[in-house]
MARBADREN-618964 format. One line per field, with one value per atom (N, C-alpha, C): residue number from 1; atom name; x, y, z. Coordinates in nm, 2 decimals. Example, Ala and Ser with C-alpha at 12.3 -4.5 7.8 and 13.67 -1.06 7.14 Angstrom:
gukol <- (1, 1, 1, 2, 2, 2)
zati <- (N, CA, C, N, CA, C)
c1 <- (1.32, 1.23, 1.32, 1.28, 1.37, 1.29)
c2 <- (-0.57, -0.45, -0.33, -0.22, -0.11, 0.00)
c3 <- (0.78, 0.78, 0.78, 0.71, 0.71, 0.79)
***
This chain:
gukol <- (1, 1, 1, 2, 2, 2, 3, 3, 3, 4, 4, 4, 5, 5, 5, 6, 6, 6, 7, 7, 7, 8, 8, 8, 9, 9, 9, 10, 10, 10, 11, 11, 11, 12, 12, 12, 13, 13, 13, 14, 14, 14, 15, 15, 15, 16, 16, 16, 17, 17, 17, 18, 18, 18, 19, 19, 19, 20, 20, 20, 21, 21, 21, 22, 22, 22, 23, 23, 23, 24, 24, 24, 25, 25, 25, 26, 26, 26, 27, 27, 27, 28, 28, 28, 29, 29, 29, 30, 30, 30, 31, 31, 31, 32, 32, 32, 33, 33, 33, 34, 34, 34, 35, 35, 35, 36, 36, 36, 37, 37, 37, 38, 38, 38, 39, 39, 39, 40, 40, 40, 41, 41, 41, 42, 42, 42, 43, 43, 43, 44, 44, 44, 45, 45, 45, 46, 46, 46, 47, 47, 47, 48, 48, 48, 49, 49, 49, 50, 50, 50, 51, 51, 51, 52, 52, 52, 53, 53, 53, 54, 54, 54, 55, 55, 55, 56, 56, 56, 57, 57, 57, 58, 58, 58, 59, 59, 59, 60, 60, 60, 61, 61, 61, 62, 62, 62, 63, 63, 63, 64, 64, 64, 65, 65, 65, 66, 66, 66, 67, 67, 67, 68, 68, 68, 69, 69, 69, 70, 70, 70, 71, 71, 71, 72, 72, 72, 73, 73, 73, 74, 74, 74)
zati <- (N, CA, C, N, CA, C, N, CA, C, N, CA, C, N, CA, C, N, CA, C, N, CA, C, N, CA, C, N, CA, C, N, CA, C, N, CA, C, N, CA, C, N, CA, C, N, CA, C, N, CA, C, N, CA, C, N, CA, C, N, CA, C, N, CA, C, N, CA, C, N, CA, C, N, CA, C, N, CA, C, N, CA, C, N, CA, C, N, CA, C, N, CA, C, N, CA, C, N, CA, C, N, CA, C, N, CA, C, N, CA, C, N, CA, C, N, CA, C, N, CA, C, N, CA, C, N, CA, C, N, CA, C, N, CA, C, N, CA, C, N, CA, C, N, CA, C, N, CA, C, N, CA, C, N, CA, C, N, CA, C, N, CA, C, N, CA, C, N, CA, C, N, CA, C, N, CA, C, N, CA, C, N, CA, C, N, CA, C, N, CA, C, N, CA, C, N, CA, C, N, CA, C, N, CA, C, N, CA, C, N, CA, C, N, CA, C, N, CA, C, N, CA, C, N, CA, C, N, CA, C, N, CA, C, N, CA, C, N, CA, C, N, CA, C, N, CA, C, N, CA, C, N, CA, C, N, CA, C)
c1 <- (-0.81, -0.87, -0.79, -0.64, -0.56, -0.59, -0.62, -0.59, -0.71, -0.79, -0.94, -0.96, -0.91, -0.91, -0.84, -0.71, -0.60, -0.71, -0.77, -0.90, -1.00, -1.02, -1.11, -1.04, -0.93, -0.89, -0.87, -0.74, -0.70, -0.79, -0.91, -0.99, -1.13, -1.26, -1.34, -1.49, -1.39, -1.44, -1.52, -1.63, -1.69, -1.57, -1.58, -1.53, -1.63, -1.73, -1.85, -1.77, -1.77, -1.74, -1.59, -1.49, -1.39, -1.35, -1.42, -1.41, -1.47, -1.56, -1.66, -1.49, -1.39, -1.30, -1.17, -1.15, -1.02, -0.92, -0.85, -0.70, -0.62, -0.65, -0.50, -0.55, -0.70, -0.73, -0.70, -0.72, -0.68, -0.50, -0.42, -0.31, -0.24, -0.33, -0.26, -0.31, -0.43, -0.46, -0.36, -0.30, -0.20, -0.04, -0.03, 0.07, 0.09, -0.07, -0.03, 0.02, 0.06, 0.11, 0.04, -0.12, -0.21, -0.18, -0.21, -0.18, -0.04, 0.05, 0.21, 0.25, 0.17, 0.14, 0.08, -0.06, -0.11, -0.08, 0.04, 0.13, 0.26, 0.29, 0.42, 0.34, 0.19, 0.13, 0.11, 0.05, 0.01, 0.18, 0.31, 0.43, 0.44, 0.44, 0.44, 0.37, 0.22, 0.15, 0.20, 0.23, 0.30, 0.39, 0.52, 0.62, 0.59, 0.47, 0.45, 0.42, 0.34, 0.27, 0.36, 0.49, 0.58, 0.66, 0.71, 0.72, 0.68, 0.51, 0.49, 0.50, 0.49, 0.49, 0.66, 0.77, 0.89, 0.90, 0.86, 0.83, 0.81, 0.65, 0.58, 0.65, 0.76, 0.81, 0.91, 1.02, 1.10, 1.04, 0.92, 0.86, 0.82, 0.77, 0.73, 0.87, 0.98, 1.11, 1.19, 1.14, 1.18, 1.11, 0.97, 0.87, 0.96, 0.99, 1.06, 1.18, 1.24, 1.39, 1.36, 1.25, 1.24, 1.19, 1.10, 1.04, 1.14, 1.21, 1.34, 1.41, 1.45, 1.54, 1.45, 1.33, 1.26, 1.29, 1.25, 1.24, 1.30, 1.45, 1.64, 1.60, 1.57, 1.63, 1.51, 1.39, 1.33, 1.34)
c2 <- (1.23, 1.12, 1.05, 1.01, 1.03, 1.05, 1.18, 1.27, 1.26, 1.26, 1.20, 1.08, 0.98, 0.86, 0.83, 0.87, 0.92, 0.94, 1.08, 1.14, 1.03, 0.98, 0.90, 0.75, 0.73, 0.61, 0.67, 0.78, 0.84, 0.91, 0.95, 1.05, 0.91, 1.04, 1.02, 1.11, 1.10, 1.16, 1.02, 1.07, 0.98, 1.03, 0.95, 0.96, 1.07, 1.07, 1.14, 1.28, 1.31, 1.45, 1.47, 1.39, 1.40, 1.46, 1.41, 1.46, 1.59, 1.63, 1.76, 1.88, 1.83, 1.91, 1.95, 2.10, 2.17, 2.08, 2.02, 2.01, 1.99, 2.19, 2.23, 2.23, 2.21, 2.22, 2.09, 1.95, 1.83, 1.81, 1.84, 1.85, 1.95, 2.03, 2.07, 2.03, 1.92, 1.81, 1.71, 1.65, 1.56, 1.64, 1.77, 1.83, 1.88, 1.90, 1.93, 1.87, 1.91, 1.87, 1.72, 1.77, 1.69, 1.54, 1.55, 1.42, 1.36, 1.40, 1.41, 1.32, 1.35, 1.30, 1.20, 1.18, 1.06, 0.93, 1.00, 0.87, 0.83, 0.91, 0.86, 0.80, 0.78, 0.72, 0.58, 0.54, 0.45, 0.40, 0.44, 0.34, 0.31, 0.37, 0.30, 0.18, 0.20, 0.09, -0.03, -0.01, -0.10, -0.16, -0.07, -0.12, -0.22, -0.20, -0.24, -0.35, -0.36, -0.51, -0.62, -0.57, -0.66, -0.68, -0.61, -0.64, -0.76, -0.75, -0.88, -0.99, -0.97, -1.11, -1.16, -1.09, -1.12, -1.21, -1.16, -1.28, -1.35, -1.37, -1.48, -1.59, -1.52, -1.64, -1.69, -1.60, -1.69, -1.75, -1.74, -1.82, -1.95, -1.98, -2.06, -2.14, -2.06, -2.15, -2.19, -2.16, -2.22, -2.31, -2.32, -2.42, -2.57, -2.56, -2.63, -2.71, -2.62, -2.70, -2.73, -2.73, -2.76, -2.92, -2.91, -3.02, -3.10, -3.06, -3.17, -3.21, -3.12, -3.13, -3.27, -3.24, -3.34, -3.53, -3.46, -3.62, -3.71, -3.64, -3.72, -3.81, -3.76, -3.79, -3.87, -3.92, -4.05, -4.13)
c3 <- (-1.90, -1.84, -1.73, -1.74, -1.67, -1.50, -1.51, -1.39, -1.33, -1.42, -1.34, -1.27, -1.37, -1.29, -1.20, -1.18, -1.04, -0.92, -0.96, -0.85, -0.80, -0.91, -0.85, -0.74, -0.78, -0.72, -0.59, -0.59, -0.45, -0.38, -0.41, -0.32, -0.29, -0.29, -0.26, -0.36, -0.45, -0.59, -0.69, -0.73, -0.86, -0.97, -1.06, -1.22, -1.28, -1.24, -1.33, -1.26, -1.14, -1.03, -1.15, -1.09, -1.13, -1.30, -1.37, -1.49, -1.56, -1.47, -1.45, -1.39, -1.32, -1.27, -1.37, -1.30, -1.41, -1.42, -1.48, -1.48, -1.39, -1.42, -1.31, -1.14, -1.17, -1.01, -0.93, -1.05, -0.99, -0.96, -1.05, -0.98, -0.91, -0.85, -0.73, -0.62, -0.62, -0.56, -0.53, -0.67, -0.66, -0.61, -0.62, -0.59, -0.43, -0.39, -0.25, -0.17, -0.02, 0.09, 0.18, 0.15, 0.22, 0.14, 0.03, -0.03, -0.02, -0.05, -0.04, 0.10, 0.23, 0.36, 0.35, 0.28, 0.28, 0.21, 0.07, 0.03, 0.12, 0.23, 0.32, 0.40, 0.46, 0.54, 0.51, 0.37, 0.29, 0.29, 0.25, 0.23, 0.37, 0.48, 0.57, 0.63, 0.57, 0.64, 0.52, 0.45, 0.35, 0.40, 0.47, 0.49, 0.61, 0.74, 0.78, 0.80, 0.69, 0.65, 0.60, 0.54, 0.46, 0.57, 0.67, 0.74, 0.87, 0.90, 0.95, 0.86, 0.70, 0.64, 0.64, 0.65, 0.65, 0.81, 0.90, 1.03, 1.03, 0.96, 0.94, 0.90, 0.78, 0.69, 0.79, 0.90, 0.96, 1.07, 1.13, 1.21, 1.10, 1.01, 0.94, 0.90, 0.85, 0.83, 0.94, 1.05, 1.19, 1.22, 1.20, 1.21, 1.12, 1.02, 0.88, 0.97, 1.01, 1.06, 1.22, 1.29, 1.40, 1.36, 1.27, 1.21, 1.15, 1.10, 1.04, 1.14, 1.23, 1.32, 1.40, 1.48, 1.56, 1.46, 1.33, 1.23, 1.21, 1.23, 1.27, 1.36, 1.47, 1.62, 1.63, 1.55, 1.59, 1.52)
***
């Protein structure tokens, strides 16, 4: 059930398809090359992403102390 449901999240497989399939045929699905590539694609767009939110946050904590900073001085 497992390996099915894997299939179904990572592909473009039903659960109903998925579970109709061998075993050993779904993990050498999860064992191949193709997939293998498409989880180093996915960490990157990951890393990517966490990346613009780590910006975000020092544009935002610069926003903070620009704002403090202006608050003093009137």
């Amino acid at each position: 059930m497992n390996l099915a449901s894997s299939l179904a999240l990572y592909s473009s497989t039903s659960l109903a398809d998925a579970m109709q399939m061998q075993p050993s045929t779904v993990r050498k699905f999860f064992e191949g090359k193709p997939f293998d590539d498409w989880k180093k694609g996915r960490e990157s767009e990951l890393k990517t992403q966490a990346a613009i939110v780590n910006r975000l946050n020092d544009v935002i904590r610069a926003c903070g102390i620009v704002a403090k900073t202006i608050a003093r001085t009137r």
